[in-house]
C-alpha positions in Angstrom: 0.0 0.0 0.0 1.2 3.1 -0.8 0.5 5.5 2.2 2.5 8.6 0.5 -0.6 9.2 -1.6 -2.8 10.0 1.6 -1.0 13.0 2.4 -1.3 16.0 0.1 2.5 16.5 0.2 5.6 16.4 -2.3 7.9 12.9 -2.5 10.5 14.7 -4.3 13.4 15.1 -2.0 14.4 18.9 -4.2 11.4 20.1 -2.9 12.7 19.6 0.6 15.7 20.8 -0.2 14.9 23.9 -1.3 12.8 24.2 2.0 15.8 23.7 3.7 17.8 26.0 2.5 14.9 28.8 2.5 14.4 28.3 6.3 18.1 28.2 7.2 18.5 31.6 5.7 15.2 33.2 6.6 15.5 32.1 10.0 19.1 33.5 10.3 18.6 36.5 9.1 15.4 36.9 11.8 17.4 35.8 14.1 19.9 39.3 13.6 17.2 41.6 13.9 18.5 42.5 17.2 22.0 43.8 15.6 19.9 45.2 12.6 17.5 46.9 14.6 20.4 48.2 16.7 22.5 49.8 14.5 19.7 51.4 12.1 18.6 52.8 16.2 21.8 54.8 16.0 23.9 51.9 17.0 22.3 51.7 20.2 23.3 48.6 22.3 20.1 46.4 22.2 21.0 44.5 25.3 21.6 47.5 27.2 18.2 49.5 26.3 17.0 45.8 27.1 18.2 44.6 30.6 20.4 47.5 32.2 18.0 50.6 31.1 14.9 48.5 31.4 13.7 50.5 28.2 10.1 49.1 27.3 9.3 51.7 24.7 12.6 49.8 22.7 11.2 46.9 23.4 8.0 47.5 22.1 9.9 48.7 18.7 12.0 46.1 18.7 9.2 43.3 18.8 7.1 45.5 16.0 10.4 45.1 14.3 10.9 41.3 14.8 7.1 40.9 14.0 7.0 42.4 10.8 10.1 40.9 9.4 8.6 37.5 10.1 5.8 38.6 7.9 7.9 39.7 5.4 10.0 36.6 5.5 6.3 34.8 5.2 5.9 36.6 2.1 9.3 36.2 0.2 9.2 32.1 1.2 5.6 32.0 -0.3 6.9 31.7 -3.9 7.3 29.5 -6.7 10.6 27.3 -6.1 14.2 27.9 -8.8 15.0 25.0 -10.5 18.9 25.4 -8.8 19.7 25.4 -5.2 22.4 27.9 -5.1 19.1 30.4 -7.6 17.0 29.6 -4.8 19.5 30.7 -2.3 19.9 33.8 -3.7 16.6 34.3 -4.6 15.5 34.3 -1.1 18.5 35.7 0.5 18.2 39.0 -2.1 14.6 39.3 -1.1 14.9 38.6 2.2 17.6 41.5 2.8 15.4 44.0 0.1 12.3 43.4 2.7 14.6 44.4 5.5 15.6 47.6 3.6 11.7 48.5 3.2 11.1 47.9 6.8 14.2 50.4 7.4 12.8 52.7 4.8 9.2 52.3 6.3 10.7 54.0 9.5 12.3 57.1 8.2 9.0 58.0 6.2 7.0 57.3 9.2 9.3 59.7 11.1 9.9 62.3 8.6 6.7 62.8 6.2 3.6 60.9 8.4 5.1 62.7 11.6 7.7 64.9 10.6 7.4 67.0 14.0 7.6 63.9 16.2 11.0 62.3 16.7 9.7 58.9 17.1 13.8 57.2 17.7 14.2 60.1 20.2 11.2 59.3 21.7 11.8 55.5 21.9 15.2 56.2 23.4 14.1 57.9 26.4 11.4 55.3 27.0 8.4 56.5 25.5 6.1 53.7 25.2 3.5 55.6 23.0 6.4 56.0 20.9 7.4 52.5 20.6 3.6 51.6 19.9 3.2 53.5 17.1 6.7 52.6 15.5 6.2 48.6 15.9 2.6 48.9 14.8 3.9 50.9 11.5 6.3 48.3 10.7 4.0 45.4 11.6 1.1 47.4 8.7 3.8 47.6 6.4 5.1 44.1 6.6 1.4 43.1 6.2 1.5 45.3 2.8 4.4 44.1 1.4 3.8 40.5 2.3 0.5 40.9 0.0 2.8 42.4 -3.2 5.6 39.8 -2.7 2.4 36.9 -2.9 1.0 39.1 -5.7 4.0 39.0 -8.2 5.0 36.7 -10.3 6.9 37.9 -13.1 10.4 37.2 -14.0 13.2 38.2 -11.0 14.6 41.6 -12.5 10.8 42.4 -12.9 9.3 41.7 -9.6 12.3 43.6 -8.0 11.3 47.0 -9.5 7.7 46.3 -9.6 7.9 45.4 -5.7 9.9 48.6 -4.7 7.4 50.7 -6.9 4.7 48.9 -5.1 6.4 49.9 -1.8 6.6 53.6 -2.4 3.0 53.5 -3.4 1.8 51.8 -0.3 4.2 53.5 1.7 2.0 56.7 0.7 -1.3 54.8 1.2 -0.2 54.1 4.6 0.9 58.0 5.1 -2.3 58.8 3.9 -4.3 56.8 6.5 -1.9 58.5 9.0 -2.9 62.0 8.4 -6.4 61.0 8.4 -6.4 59.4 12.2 -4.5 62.6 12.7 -6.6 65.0 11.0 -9.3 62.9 12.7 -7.9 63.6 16.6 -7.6 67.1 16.0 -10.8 67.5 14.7 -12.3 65.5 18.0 -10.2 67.5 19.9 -10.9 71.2 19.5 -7.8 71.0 17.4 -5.1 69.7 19.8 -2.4 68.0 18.0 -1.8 64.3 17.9 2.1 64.3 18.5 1.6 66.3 21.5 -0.1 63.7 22.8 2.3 61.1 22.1 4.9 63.2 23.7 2.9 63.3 27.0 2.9 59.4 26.7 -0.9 58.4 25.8 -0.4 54.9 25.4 -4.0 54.6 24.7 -4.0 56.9 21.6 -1.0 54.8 20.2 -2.2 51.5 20.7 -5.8 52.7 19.1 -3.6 54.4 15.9 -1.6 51.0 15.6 -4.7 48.6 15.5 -5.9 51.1 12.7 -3.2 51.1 10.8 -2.8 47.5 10.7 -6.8 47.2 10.2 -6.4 49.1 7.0 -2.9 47.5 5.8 -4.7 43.9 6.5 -7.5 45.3 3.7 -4.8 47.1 1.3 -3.1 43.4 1.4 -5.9 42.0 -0.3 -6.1 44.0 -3.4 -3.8 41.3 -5.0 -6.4 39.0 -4.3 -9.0 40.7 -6.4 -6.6 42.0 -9.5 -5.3 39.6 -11.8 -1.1 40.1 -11.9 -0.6 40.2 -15.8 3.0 40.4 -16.5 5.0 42.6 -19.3 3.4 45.1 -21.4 0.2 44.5 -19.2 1.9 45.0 -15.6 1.3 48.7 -15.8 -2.2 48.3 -16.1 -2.4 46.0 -13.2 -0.6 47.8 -11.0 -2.8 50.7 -11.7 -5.8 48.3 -11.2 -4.3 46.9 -8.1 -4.0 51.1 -6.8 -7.6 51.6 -7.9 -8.8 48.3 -5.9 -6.6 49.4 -2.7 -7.9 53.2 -2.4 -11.7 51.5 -2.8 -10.5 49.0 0.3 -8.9 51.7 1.8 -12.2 54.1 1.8 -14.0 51.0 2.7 -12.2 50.5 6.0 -12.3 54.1 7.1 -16.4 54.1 6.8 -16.7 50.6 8.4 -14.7 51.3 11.1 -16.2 54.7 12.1 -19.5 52.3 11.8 -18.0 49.9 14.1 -16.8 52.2 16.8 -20.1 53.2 17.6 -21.4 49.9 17.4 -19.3 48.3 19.3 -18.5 50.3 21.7 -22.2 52.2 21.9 -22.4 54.3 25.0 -19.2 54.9 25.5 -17.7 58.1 25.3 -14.6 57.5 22.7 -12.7 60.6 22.3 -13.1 61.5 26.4 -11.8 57.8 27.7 -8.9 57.5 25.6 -7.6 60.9 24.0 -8.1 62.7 26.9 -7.8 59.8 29.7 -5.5 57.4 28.8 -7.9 54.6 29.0 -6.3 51.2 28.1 -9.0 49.2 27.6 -11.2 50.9 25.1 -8.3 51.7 23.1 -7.6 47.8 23.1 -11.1 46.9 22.0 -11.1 49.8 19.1 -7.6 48.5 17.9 -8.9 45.3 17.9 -12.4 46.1 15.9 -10.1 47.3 14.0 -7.8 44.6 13.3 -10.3 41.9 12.9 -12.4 43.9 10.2 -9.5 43.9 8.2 -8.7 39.7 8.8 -12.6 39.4 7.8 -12.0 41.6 4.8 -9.1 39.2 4.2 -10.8 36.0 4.4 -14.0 37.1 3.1 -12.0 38.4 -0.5 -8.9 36.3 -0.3 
């Protein structure tokens, strides 16, 4: 009897080759995001902020960071396997380290045009946890993103390289653009107090609601892939700008559901008094995770 063709899995021994070497080099290059995240802190010493300064703001970051890239990694070991080892090697190694750059990237924009008066690495250093909220939950959205465009592509390798960078700057502004909104949005519920202020005085709460947001909405930009057809060479324009069109929809989508299912969910409760202006923990948690699991429905419900 041939009990091999009970289980929905490969026999040929390449296939698990290949696994092989994708883990080994996926899993040591998450293994060094401790250095990586150190030196791209300003060569901070991670096991310092860690153990002797007891900073939990850098922790926070630094398990965003270690987050994201494992959903990154997820993304760039979801693809088709080379028909060489040493291809495959590359392949993943190349992608692997290009995802790390975005997630690098990703910071600096999120520092310098979403919150360009807030020094977010400043913040983190002295132990701000706000700070460190809203910089892991930024990294963990745009992992999210770019884990949909790397299981989106599937042209040849010089191709997908550009066409995934391009797709990064483009959801990079997506995810700017739902920044300023929540921003725009505070100050607007607020009598016009402004949002970094706020993180600067330490309201967790406020961060912890913007993160759940953010990844909310990158959770429903991720799944524009799902509804566009990739079409490779003279076509790939037009599905990129087909994929854009799909993600802005998704993106409007989320912000009208979610201001829906704020005050459903959390009817009778006075939003913008228990956690812009009182720090309360617990509302902020069950907004950020409204928010959150519209965006895995929207995932399941179109992927």
């Amino acid at each position: 009897m041939n009990f091999a063709s009970y289980f929905a899995v490969s026999a040929d021994p390449y296939y698990y080759a290949a696994l092989a070497v994708d883990f080994i080099l996926l899993f040591a290059m998450l293994v060094l995001v401790r250095q990586i995240f150190g030196r791209t802190a300003g060569g901070v010493d991670t096991a310092a902020e860690l153990a002797e300064k007891d900073n939990h703001a850098f922790g926070i970051s630094l398990a965003g960071a270690t987050i994201a890239l494992a959903v990154v990694f997820s993304g760039v070991g979801a693809g088709d396997i080379a028909t060489s080892l040493v291809v495959e090697g590359v392949f993943i190694l190349g992608y692997g380290v290009l995802g790390i750059a975005m997630l690098m990237c990703t910071r600096w924009i999120f520092d310098n045009i979403a919150f360009p008066k807030v020094d977010l690495k400043q913040m983190i250093s002295q132990g701000n946890i706000a700070a460190g909220l809203l910089d892991g939950g930024n990294m963990i959205a745009t992992a999210t993103v770019i884990f949909g465009v790397f299981s989106w592509s599937s042209g040849d390798w010089l191709m997908d390289v550009g066409l995934v960078i391009a797709m990064f700057l483009i959801t990079q502004l997506l995810l700017v653009l739902v920044s300023r909104y929540r921003v725009t949005l505070f100050a607007k519920r607020n009598d016009g107090r402004v949002f970094g202020d706020a993180i600067k005085e330490g309201n967790s709460a406020l961060a912890i609601r913007f993160a759940g947001f953010q990844i909310g909405a990158a959770l429903a930009i991720s799944t524009a892939g799902k509804l566009v057809i990739f079409q490779d060479g003279s076509q790939v324009i037009y599905s990129v700008l087909a994929w854009v069109v799909v993600a802005v929809a998704l993106l409007i989508g989320v912000i009208v559901l979610t201001a829906l299912l704020e005050k459903v969910v959390l009817y009778g409760v006075p939003v913008e008094r228990e956690v812009d202006r009182e720090t309360n923990y617990g509302v902020a948690a069950v907004e950020a995770a409204s928010y959150i699991g519209l965006g895995l429905l929207l995932v399941s419900l179109l992927g």
